[in-house]
Backbone as CSV, one residue per row, in Angstrom:
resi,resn,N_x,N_y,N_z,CA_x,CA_y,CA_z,C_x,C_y,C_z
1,UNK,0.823,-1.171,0.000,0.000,0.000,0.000,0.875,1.245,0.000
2,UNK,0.087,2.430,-0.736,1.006,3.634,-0.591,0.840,4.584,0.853
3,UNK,1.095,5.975,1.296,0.718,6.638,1.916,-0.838,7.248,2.327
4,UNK,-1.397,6.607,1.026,-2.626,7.236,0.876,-3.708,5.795,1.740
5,UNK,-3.212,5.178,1.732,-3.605,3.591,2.034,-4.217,2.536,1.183
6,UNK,-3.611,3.181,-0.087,-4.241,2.040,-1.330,-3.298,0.820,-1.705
7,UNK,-3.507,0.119,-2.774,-2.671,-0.861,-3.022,-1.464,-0.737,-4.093
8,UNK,-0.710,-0.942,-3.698,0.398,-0.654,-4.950,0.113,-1.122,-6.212
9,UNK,-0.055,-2.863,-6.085,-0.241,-3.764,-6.721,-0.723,-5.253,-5.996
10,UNK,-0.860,-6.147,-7.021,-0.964,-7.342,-7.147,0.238,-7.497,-6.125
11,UNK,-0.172,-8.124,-4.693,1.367,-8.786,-3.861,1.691,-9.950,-4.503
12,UNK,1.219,-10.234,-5.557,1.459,-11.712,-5.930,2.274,-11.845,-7.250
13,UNK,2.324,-10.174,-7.547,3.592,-10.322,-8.925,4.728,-10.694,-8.777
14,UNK,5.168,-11.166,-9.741,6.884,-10.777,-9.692,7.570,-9.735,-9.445
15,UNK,8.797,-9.823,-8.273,9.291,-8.571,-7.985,9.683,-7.512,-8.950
16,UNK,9.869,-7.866,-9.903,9.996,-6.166,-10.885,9.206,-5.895,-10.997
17,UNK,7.623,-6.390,-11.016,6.575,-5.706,-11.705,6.414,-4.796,-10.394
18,UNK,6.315,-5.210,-9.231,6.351,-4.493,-7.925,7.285,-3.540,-7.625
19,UNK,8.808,-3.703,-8.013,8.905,-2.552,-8.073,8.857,-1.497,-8.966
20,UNK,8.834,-1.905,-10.346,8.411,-0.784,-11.031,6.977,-0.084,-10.672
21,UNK,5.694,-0.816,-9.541,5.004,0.019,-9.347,5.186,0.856,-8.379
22,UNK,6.055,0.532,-7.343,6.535,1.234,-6.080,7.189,2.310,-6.507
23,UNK,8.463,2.251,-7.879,9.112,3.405,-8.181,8.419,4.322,-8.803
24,UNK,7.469,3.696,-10.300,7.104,4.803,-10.975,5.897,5.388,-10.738
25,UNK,5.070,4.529,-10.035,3.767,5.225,-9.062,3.559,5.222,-8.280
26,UNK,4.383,5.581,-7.263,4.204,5.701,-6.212,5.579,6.079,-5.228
27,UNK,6.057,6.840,-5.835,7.925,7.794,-5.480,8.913,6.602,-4.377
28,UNK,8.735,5.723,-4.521,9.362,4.856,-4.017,9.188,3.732,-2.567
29,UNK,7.719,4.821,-2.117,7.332,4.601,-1.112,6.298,3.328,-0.844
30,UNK,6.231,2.446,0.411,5.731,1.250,0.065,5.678,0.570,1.504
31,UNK,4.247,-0.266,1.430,4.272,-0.994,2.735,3.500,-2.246,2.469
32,UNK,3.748,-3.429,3.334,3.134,-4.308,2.968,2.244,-4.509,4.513
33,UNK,0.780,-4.680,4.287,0.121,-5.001,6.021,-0.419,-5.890,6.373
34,UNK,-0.192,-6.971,7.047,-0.548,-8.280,7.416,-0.903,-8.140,9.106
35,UNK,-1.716,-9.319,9.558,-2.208,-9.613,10.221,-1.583,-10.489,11.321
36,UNK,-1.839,-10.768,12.280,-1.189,-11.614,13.498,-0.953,-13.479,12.868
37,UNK,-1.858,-13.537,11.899,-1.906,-15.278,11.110,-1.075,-15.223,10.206
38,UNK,-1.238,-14.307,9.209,0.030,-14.243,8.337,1.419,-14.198,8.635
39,UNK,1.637,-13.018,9.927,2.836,-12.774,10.226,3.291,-14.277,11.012
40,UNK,2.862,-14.832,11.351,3.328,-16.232,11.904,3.341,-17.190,11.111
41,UNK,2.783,-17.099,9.873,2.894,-17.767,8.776,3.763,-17.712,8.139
42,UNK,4.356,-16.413,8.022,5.985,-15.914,7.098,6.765,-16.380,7.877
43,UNK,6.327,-16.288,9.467,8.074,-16.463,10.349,8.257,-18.283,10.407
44,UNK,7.321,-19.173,10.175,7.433,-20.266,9.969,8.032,-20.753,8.997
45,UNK,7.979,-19.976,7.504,8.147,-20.535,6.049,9.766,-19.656,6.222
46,UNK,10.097,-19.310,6.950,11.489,-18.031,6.736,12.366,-19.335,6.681
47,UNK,12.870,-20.556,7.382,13.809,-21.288,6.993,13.459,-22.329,5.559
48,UNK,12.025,-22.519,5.296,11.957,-23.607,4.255,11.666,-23.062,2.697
49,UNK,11.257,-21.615,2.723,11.052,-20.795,1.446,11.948,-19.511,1.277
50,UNK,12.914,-19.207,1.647,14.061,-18.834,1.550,15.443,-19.332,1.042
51,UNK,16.051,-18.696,0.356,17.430,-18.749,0.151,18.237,-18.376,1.364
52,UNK,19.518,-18.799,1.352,20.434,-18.636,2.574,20.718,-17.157,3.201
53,UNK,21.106,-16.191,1.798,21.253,-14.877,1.497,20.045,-14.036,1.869
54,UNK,18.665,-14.896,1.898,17.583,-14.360,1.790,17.384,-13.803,3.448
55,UNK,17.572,-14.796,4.242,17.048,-15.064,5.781,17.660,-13.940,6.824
56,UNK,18.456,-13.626,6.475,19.090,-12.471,7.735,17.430,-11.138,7.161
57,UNK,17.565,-10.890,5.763,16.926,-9.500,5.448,15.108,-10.243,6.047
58,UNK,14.838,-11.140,5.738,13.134,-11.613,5.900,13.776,-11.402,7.334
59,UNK,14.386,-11.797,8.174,14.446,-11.860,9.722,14.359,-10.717,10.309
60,UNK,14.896,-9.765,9.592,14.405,-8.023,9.899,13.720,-7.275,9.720
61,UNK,13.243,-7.933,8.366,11.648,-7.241,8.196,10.497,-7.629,9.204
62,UNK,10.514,-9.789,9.421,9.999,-9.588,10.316,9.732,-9.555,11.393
63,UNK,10.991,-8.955,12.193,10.829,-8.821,13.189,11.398,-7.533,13.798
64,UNK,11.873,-6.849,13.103,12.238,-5.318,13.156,11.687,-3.902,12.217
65,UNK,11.254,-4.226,11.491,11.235,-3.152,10.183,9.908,-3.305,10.027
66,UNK,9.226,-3.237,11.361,7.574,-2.901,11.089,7.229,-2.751,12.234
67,UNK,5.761,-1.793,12.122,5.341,-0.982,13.096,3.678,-1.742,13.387
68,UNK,3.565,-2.288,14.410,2.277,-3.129,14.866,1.239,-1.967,15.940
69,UNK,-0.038,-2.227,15.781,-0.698,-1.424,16.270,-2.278,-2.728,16.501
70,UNK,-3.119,-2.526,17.606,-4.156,-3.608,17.717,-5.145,-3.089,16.907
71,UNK,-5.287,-1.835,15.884,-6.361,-1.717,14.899,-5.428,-1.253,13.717
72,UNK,-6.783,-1.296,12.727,-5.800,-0.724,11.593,-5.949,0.591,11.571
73,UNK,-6.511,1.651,12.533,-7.040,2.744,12.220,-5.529,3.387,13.060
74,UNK,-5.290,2.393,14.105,-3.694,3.254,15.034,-2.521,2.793,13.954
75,UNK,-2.528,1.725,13.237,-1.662,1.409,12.596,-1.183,2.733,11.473
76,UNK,-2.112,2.746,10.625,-2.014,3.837,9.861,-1.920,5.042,10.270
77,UNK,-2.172,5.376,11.444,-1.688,6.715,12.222,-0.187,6.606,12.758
78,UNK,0.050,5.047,13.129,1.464,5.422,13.825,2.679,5.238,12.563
79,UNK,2.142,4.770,11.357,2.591,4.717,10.646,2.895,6.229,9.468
80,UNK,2.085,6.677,9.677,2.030,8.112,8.633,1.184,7.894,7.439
81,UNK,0.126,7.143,7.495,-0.660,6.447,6.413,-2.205,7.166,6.922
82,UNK,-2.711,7.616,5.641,-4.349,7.621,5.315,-4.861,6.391,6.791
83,UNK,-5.356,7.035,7.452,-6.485,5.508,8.012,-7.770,5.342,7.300
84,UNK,-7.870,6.493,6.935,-9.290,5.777,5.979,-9.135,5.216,4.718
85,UNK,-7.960,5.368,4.215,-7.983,4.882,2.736,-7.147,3.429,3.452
86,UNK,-6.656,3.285,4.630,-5.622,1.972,4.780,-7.560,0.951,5.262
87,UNK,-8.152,1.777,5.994,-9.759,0.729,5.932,-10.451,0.179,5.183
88,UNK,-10.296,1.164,4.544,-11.789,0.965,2.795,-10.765,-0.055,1.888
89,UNK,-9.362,0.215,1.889,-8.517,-1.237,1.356,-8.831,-2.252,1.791
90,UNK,-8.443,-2.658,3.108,-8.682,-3.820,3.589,-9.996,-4.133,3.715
91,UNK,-10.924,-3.330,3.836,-12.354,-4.273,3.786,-12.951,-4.789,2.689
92,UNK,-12.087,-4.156,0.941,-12.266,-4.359,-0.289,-11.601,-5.216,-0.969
93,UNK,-10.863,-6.000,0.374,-9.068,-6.468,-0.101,-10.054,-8.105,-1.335
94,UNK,-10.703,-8.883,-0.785,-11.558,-9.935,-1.213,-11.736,-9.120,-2.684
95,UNK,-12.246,-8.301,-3.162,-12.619,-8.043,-4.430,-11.624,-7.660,-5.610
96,UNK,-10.334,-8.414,-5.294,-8.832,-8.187,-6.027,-9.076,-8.677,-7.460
97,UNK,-9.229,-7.828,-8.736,-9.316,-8.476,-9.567,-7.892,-9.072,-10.015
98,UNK,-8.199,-10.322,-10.620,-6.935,-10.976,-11.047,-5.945,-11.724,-10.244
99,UNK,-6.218,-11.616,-8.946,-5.564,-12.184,-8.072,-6.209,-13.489,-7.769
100,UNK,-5.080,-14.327,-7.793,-5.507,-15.961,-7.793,-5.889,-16.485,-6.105
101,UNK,-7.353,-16.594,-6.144,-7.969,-16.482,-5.034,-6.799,-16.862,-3.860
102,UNK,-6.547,-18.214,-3.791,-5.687,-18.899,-3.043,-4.458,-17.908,-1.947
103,UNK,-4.181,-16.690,-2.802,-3.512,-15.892,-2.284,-3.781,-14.907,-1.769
104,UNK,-5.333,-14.881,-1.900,-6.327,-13.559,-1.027,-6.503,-14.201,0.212
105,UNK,-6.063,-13.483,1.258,-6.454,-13.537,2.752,-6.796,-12.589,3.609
106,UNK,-7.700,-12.721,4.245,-8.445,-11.619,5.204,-7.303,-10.913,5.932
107,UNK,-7.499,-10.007,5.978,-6.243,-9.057,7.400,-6.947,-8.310,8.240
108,UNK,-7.514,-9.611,9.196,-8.730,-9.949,10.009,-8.020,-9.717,11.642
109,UNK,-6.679,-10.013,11.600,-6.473,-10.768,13.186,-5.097,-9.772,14.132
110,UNK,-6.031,-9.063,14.835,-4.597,-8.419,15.326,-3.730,-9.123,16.131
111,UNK,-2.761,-8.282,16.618,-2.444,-6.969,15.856,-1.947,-7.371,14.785
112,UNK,-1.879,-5.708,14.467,-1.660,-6.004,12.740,-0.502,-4.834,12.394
113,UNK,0.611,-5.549,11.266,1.454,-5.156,10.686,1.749,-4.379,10.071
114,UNK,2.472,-3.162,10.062,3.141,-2.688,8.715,4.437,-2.645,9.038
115,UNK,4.633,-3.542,7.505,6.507,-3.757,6.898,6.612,-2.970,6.016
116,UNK,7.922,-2.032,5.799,7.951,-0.947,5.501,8.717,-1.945,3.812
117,UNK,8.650,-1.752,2.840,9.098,-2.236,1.629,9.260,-1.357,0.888
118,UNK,9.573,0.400,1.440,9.907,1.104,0.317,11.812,0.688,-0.591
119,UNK,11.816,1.381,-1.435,12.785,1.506,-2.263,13.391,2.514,-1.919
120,UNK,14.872,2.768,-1.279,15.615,3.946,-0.685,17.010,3.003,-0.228
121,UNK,18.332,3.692,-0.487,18.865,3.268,0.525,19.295,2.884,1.784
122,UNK,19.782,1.054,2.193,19.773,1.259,3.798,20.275,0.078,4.112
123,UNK,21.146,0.184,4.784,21.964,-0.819,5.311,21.394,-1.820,5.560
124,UNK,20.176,-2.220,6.162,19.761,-3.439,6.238,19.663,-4.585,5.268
125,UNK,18.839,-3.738,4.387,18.461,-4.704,3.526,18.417,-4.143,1.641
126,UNK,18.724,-4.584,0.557,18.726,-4.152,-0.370,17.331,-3.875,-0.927
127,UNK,17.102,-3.073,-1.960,15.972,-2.565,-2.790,15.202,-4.114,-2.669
128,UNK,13.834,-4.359,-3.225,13.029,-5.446,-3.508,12.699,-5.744,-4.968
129,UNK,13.519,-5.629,-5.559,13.372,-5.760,-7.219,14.695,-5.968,-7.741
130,UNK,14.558,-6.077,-9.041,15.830,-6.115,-10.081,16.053,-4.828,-11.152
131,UNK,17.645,-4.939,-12.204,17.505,-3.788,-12.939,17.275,-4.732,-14.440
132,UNK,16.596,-4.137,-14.854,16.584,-4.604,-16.355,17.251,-4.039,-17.146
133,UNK,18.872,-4.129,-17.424,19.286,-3.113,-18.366,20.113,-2.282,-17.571
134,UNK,20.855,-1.454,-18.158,21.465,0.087,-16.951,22.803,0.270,-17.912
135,UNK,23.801,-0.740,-17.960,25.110,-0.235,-18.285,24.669,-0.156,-20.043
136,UNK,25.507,0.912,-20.251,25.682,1.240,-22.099,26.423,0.424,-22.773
137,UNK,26.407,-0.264,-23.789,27.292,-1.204,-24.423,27.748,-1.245,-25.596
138,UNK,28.755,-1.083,-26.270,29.125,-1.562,-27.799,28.075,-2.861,-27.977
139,UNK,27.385,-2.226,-29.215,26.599,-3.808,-29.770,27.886,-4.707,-30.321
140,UNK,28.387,-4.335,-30.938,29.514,-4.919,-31.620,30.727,-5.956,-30.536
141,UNK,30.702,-5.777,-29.258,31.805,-6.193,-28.362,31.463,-6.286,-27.344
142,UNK,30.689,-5.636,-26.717,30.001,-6.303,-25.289,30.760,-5.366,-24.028
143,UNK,31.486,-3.696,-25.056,32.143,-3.510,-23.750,31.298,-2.345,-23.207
144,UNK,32.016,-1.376,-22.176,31.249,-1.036,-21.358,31.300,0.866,-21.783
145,UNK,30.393,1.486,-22.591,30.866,2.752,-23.006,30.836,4.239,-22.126
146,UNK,31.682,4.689,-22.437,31.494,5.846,-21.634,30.192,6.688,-21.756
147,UNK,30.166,8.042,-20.787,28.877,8.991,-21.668,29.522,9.458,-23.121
148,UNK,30.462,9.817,-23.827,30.464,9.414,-24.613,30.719,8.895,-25.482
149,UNK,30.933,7.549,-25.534,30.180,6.834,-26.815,31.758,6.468,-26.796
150,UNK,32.582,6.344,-25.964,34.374,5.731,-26.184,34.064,4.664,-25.072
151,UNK,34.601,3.188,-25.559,34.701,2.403,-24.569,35.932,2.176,-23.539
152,UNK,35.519,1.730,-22.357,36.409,1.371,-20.958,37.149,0.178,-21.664
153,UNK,38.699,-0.011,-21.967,39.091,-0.912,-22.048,39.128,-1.836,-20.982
154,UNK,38.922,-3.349,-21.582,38.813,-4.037,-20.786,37.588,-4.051,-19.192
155,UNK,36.610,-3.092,-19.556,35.251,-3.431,-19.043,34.292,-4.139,-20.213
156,UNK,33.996,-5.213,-19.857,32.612,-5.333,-20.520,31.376,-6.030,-18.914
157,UNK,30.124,-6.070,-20.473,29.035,-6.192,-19.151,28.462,-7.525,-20.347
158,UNK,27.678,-8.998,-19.748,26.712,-9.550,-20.217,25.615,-9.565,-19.502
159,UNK,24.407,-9.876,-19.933,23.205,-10.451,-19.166,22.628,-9.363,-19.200
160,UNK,21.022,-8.980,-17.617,21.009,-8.162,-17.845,21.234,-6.790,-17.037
161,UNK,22.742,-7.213,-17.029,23.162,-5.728,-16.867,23.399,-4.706,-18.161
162,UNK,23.086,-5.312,-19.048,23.741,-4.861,-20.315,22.660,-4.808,-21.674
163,UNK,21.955,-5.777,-21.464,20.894,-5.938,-22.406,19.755,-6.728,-22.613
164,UNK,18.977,-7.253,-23.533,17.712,-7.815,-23.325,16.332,-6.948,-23.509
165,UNK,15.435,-7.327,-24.801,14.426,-6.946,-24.417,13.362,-7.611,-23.468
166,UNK,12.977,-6.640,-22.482,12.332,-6.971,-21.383,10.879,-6.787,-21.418
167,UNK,10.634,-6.265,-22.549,8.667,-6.324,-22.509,8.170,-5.651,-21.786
168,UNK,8.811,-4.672,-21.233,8.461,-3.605,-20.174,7.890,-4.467,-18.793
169,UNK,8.632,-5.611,-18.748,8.540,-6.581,-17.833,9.309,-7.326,-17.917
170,UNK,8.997,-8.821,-16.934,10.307,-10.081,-17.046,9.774,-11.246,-16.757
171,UNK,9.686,-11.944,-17.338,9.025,-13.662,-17.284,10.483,-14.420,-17.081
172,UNK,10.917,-15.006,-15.780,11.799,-15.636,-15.319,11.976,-17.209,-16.382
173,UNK,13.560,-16.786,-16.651,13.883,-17.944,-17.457,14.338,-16.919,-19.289
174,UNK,13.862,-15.576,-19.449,13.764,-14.818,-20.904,15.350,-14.368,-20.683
175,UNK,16.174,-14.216,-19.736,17.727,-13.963,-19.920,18.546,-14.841,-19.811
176,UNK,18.271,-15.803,-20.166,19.172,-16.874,-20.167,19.445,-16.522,-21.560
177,UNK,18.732,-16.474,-22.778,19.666,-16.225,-24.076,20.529,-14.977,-23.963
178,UNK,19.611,-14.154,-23.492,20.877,-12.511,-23.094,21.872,-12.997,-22.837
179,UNK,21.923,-13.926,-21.827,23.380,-13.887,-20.910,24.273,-14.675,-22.081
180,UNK,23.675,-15.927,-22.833,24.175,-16.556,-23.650,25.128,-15.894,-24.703
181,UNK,24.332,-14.755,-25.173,24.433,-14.019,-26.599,25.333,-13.013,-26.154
182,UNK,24.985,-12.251,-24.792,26.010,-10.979,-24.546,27.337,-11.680,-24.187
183,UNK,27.179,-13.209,-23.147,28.586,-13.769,-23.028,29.837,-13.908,-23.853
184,UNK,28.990,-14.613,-24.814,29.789,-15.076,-25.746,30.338,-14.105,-26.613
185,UNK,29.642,-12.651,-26.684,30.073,-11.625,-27.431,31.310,-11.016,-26.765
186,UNK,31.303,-10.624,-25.240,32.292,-10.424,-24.695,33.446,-11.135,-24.515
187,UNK,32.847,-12.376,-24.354,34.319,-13.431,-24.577,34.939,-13.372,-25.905
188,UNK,34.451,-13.312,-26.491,35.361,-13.517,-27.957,35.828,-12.596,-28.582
189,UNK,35.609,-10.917,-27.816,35.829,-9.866,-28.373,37.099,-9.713,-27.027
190,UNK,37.423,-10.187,-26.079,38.173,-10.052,-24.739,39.523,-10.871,-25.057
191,UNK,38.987,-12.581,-25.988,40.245,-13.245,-25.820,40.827,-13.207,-27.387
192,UNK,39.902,-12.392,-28.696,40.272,-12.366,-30.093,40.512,-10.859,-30.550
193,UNK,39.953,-10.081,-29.600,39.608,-8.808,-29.994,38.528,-8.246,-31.301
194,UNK,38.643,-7.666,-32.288,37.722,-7.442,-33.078,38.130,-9.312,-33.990
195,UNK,36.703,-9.383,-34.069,36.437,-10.616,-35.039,35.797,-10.284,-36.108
């Protein structure tokens, strides 16, 4: 949810689609609000649906990096959030279009949560998304160009730090040819030079 107490998105996308809605609508700002069942539900699944890398940052979200209150009306006050727009959400939360029922749950049971999931720098824990793209590249060599337009010897970039069309999205498993195609471009331009 944003400041206003609406929904960002679908919690059930893939993390880029989430954060591209956190960044580009909504200035970076972001919370996720669960209930006393859920939150004991995440702290159960934290060793068996996690990565190794994953578990220190889920261990701080949940159990540090959120602000609990026994209604949602103090929550959103102690939080800096709309309480009326964080109410009229949750009592509308059931009418999610597109969301695959199974993953709709009441946020029925206090107290109740907010985990802060904006996008900002901070020692704890890194951003909640990926970059699609960022570094500039020789199509021709795979290396890494300046602003302008002269390449860093001996930088190059594959995958996607470097390239890939992304569909203004990302279906997990679509950069594996990137990485394939930009690899092999950099390798052979690194150990032959121009080919």
């Amino acid at each position: 949810m944003d400041r206003a107490g609406n929904r960002v998105a679908d919690e059930s996308r893939y993390g880029a689609a989430l954060g591209e809605a956190i960044v580009t609508r909504h200035g970076g700002w972001a919370a996720l609000v669960v209930d006393s069942r859920i939150l004991a539900e995440a702290r159960r699944q934290l060793r068996t649906q996690t990565l190794w890398f994953q578990r220190f940052q889920m261990w701080y979200l949940l159990r540090f990096a959120r602000i609990s209150a026994a209604t949602p009306r103090e929550l959103a006050t102690k939080a800096g959030v709309d309480p009326d727009g964080l109410i009229t959400t949750l009592k509308s939360y059931h009418d999610t279009p597109g969301k695959a029922e199974e993953f709709v749950q009441p946020v029925e049971h206090p107290p109740f949560s907010l985990i802060d999931c904006s996008i900002r720098p901070r020692l704890a824990y890194p951003a909640p998304m990926l970059t699609l793209g960022g570094l500039v590249v020789s199509e021709e060599t795979g290396q890494v160009l300046r602003p302008d337009g002269s390449t860093i010897d001996g930088l190059y970039a594959a995958g996607r730090t470097a390239v890939g069309i992304c569909s203004h999205s990302y279906v997990s498993g679509l950069s594996l040819a990137d990485c394939v195609f930009s690899g092999r471009r950099a390798g052979r331009h690194c150990a032959y030079g121009d080919v």
